[in-house]
TIRO-2110 file (N, C-alpha, C; in Angstrom, 1 decimal):
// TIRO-2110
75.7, -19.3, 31.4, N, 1, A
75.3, -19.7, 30.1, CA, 1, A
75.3, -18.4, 29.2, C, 1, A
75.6, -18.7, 27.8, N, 2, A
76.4, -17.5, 26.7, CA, 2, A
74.7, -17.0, 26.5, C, 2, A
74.2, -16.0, 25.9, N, 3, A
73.5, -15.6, 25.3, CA, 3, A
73.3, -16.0, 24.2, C, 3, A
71.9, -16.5, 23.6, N, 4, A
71.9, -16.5, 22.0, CA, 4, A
72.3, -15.6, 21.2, C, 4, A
73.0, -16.2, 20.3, N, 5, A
73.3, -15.6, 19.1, CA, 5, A
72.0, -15.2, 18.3, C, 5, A
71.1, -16.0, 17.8, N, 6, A
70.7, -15.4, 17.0, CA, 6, A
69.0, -16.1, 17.5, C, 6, A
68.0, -15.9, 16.8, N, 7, A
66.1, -16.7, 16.7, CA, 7, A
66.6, -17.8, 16.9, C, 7, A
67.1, -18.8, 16.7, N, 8, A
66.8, -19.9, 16.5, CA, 8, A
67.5, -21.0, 18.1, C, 8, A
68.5, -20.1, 18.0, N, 9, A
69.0, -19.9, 20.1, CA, 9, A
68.1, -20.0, 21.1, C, 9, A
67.6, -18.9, 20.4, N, 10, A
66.9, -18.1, 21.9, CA, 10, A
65.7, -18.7, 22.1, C, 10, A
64.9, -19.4, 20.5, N, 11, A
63.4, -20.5, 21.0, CA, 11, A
64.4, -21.6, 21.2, C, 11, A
65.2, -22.3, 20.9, N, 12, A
66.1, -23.5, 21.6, CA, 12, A
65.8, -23.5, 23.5, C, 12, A
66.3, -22.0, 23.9, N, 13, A
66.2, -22.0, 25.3, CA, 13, A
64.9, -21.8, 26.1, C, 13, A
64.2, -21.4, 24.9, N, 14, A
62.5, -21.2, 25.5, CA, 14, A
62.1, -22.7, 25.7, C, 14, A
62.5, -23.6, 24.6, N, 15, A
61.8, -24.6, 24.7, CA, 15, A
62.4, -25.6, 25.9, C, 15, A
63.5, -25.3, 26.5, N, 16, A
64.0, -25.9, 27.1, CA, 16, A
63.0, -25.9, 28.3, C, 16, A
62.5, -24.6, 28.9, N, 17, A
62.1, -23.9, 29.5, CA, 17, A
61.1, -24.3, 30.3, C, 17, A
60.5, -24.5, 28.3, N, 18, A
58.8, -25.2, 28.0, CA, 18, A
59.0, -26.9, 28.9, C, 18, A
59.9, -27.4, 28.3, N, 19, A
59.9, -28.6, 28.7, CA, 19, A
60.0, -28.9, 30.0, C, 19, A
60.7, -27.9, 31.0, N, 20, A
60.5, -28.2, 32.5, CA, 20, A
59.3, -28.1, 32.8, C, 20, A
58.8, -27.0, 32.2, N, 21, A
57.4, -26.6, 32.7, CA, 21, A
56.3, -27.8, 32.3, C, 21, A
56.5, -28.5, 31.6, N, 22, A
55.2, -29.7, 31.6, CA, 22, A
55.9, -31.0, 31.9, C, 22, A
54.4, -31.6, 32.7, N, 23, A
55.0, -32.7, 33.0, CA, 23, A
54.6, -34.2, 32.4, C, 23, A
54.7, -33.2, 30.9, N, 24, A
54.5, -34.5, 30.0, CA, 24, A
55.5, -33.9, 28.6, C, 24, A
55.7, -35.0, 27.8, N, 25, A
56.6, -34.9, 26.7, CA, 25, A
56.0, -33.5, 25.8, C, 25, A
57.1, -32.4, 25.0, N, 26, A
56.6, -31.9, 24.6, CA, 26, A
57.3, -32.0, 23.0, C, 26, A
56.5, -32.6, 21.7, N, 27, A
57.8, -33.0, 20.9, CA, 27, A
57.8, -32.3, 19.6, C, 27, A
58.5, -32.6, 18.7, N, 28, A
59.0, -31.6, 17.6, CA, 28, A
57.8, -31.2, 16.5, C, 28, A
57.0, -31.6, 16.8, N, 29, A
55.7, -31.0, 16.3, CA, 29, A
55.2, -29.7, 16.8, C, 29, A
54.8, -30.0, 17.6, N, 30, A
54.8, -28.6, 18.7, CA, 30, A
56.1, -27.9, 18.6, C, 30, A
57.4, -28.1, 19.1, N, 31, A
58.4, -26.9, 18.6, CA, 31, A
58.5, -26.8, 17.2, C, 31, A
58.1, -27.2, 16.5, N, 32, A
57.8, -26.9, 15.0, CA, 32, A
57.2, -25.5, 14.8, C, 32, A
55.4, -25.8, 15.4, N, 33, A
55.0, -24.7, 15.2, CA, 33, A
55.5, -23.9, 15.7, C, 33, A
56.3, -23.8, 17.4, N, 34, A
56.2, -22.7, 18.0, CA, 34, A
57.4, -21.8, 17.3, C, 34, A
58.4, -22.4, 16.4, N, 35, A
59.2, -21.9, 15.9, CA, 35, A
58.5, -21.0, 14.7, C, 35, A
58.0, -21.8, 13.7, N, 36, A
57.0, -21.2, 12.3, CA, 36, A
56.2, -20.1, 13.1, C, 36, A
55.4, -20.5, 13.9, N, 37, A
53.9, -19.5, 14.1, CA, 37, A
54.4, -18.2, 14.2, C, 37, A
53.1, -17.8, 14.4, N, 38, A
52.4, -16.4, 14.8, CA, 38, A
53.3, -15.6, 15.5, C, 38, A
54.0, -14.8, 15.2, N, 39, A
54.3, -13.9, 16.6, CA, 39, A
53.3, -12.4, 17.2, C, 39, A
53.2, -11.7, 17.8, N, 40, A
52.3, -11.2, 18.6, CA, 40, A
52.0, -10.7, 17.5, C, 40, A
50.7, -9.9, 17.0, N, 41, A
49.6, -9.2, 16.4, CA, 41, A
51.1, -7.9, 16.0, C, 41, A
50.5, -7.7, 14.6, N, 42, A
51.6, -6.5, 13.8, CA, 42, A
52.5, -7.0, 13.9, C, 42, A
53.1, -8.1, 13.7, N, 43, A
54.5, -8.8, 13.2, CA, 43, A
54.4, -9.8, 12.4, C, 43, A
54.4, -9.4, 11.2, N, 44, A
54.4, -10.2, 9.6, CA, 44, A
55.7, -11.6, 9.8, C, 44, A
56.7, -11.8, 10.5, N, 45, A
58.0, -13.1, 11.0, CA, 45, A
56.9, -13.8, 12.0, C, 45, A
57.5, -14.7, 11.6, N, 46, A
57.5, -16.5, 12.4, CA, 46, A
58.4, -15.6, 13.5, C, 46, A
58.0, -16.3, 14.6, N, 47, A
58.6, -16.5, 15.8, CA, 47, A
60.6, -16.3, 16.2, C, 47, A
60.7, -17.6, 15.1, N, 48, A
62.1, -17.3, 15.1, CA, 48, A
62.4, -16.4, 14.4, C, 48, A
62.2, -15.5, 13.3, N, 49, A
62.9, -14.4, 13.0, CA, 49, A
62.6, -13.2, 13.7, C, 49, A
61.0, -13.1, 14.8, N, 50, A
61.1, -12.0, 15.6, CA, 50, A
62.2, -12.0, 16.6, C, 50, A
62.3, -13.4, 16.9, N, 51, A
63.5, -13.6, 18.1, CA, 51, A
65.1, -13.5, 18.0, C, 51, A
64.9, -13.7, 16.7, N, 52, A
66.3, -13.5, 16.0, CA, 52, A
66.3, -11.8, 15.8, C, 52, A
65.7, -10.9, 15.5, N, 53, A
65.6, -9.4, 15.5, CA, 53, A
65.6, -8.4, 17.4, C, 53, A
65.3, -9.6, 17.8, N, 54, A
65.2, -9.2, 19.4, CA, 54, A
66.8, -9.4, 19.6, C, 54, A
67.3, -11.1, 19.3, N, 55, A
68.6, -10.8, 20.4, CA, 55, A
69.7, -9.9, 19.1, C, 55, A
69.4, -9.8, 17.7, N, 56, A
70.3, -8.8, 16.9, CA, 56, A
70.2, -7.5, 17.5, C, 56, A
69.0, -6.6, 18.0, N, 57, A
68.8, -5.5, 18.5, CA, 57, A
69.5, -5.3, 19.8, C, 57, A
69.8, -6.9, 20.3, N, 58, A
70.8, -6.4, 22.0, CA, 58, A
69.5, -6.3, 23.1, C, 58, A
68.2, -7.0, 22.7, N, 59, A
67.7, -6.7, 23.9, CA, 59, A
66.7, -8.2, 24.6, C, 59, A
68.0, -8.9, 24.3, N, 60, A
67.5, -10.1, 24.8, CA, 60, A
68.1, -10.4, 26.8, C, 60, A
68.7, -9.8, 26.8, N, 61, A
68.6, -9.7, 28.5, CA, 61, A
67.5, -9.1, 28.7, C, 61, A
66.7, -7.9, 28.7, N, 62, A
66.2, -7.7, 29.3, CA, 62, A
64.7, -8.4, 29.0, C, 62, A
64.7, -8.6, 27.6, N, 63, A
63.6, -9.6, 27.5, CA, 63, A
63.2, -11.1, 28.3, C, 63, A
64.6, -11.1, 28.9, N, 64, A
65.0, -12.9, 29.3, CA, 64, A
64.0, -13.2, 30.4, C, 64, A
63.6, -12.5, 31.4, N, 65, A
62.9, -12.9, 32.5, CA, 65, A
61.6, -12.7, 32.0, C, 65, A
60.7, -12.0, 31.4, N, 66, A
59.5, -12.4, 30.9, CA, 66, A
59.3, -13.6, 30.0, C, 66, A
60.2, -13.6, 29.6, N, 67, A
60.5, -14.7, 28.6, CA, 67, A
60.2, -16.3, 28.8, C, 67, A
61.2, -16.4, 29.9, N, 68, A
61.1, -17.3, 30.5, CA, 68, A
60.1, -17.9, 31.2, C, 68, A
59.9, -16.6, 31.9, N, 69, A
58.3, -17.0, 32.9, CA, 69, A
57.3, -17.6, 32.5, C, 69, A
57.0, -16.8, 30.9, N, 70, A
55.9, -17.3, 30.0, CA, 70, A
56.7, -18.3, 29.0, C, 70, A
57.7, -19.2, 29.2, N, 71, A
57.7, -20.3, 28.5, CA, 71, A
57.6, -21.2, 29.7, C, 71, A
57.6, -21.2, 31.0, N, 72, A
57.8, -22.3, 31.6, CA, 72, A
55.8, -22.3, 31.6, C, 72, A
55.0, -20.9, 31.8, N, 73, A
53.7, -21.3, 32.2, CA, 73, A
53.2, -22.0, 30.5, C, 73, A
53.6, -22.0, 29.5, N, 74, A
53.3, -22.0, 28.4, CA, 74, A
53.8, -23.9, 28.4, C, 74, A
54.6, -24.5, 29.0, N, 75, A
54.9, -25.9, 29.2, CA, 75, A
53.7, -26.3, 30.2, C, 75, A
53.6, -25.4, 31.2, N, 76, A
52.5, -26.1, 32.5, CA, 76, A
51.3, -25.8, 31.9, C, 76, A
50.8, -24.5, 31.2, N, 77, A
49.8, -24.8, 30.6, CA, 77, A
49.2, -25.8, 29.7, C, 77, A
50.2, -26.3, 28.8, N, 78, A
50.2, -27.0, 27.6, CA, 78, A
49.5, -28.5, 28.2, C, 78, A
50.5, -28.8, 29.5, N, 79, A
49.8, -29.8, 30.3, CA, 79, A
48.8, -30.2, 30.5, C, 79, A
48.2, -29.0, 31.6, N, 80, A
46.7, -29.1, 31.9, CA, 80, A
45.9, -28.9, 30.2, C, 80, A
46.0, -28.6, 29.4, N, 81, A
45.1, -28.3, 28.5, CA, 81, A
44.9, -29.7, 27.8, C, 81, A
46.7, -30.6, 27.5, N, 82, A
46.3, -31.7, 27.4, CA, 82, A
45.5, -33.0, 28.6, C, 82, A
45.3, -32.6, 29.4, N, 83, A
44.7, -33.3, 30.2, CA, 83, A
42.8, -33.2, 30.3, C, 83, A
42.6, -31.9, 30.0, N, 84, A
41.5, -32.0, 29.7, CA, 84, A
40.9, -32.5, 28.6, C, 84, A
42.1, -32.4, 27.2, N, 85, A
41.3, -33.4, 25.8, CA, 85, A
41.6, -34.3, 26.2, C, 85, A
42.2, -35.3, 27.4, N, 86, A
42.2, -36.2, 27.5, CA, 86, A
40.9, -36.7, 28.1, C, 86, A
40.2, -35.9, 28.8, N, 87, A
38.9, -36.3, 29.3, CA, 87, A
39.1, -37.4, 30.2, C, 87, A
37.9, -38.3, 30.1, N, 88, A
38.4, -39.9, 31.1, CA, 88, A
39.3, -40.9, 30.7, C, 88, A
39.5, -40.5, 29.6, N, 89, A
40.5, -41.9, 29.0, CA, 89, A
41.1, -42.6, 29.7, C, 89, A
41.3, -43.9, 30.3, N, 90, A
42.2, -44.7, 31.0, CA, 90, A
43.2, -44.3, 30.6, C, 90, A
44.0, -44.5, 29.2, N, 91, A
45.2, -44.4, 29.1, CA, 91, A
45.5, -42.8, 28.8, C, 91, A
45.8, -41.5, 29.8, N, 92, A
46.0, -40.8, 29.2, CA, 92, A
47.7, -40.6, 28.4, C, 92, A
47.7, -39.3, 27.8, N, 93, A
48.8, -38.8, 26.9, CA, 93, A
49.8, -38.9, 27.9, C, 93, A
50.6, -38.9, 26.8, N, 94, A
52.4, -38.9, 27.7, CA, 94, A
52.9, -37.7, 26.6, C, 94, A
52.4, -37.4, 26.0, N, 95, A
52.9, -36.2, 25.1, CA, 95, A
51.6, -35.2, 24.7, C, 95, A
52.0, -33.6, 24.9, N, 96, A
51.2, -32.8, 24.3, CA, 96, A
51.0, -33.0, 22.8, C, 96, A
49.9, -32.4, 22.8, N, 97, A
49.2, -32.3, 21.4, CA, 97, A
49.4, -31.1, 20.7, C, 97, A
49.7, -31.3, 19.3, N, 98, A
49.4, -29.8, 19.1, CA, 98, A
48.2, -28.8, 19.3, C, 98, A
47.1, -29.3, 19.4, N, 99, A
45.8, -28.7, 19.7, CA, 99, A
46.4, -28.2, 21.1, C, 99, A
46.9, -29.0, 22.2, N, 100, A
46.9, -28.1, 23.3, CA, 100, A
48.1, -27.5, 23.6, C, 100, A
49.4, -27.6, 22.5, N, 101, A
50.2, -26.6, 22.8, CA, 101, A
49.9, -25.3, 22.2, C, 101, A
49.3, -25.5, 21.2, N, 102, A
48.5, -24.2, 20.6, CA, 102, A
47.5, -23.3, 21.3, C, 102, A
46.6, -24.1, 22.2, N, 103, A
45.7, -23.6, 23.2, CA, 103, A
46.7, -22.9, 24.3, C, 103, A
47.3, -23.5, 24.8, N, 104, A
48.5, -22.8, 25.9, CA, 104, A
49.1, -22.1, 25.3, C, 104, A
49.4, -21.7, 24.3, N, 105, A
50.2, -20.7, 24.0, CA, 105, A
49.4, -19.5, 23.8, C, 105, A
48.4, -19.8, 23.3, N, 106, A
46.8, -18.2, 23.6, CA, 106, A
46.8, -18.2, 24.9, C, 106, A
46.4, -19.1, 26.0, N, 107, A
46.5, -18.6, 27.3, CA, 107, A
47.6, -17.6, 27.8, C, 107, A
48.5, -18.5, 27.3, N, 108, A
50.2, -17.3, 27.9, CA, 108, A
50.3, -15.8, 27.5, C, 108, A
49.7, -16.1, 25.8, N, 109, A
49.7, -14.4, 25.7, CA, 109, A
48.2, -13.7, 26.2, C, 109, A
47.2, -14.3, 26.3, N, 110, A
46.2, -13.0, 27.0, CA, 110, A
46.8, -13.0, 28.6, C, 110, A
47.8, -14.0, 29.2, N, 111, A
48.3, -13.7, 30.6, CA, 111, A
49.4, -12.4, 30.2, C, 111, A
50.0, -12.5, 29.2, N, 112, A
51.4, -11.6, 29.6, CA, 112, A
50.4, -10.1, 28.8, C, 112, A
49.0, -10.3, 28.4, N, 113, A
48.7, -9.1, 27.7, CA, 113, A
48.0, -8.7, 28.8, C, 113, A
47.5, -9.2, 30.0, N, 114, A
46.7, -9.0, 31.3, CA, 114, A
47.7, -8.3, 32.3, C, 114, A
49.3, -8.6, 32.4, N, 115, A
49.8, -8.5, 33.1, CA, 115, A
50.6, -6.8, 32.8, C, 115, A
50.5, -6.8, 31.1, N, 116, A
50.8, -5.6, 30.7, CA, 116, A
50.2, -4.0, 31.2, C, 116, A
48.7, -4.8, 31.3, N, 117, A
47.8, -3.6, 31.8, CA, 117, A
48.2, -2.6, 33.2, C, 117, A
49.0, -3.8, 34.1, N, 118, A
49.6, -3.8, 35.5, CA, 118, A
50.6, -3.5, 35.4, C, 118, A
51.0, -3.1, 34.2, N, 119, A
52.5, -2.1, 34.0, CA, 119, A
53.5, -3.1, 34.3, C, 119, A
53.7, -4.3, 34.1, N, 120, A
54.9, -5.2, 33.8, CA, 120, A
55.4, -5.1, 32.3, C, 120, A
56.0, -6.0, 32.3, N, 121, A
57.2, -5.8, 31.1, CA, 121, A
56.0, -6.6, 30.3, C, 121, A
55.8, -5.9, 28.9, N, 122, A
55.0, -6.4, 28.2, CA, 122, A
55.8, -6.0, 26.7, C, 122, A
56.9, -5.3, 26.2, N, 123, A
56.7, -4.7, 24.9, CA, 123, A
57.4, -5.9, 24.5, C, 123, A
56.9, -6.4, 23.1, N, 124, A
57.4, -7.3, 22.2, CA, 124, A
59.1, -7.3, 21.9, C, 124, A
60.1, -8.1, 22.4, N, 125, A
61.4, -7.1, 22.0, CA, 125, A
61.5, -7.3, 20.2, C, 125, A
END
């Protein structure tokens, strides 16, 4: 598979990522935000233009395997998080919520900020 060209690629392939990793629908609301939002603390861009400045700088290989890791836990987290606002409900969700893709996506980064301390690949590309 080619390398993204540019941000908007390379969340394309995250979300793909995301989507193995839960085992419930994740839909364009949620890749909405995750495109628009936040990117890590001291980065003034949305998501896709940090990601689009990662693979322009050439360092989206080596970003690719953290990357990934924390998009597939960022799909399995999203899961479990919707399952607990599901509570008892009989009928639960067949699709995340934005509330819990939002919640999983804070989980993923205090994991990849935990994992930094351990001297893994942590710098923002």
């Amino acid at each position: 598979m080619e390398d993204p060209q540019n941000g908007a690629q390379a969340i394309d392939r995250l979300m793909v990522v995301m989507r193995i990793g839960s085992a419930m629908r994740i839909g364009p609301t949620c890749e909405f935000a995750f495109r628009r939002g936040s990117p890590p603390p001291g980065n003034p861009d949305s998501n896709e233009a940090s990601f689009d400045a990662c693979v322009k700088a050439g360092h989206w290989k080596t970003a690719e395997p953290a990357l990934m890791t924390a998009a597939f836990q960022h799909g399995v987290m999203a899961t479990a998080a919707q399952r607990i606002l599901d509570g008892n409900n009989p009928l639960p969700s067949q699709e995340v919520s934005l509330e819990a893709f939002i919640a999983a996506g804070k989980v993923v980064r205090a994991m990849c900020m935990a994992m930094c301390s351990k001297g893994q690949w942590c710098t923002w590309p």
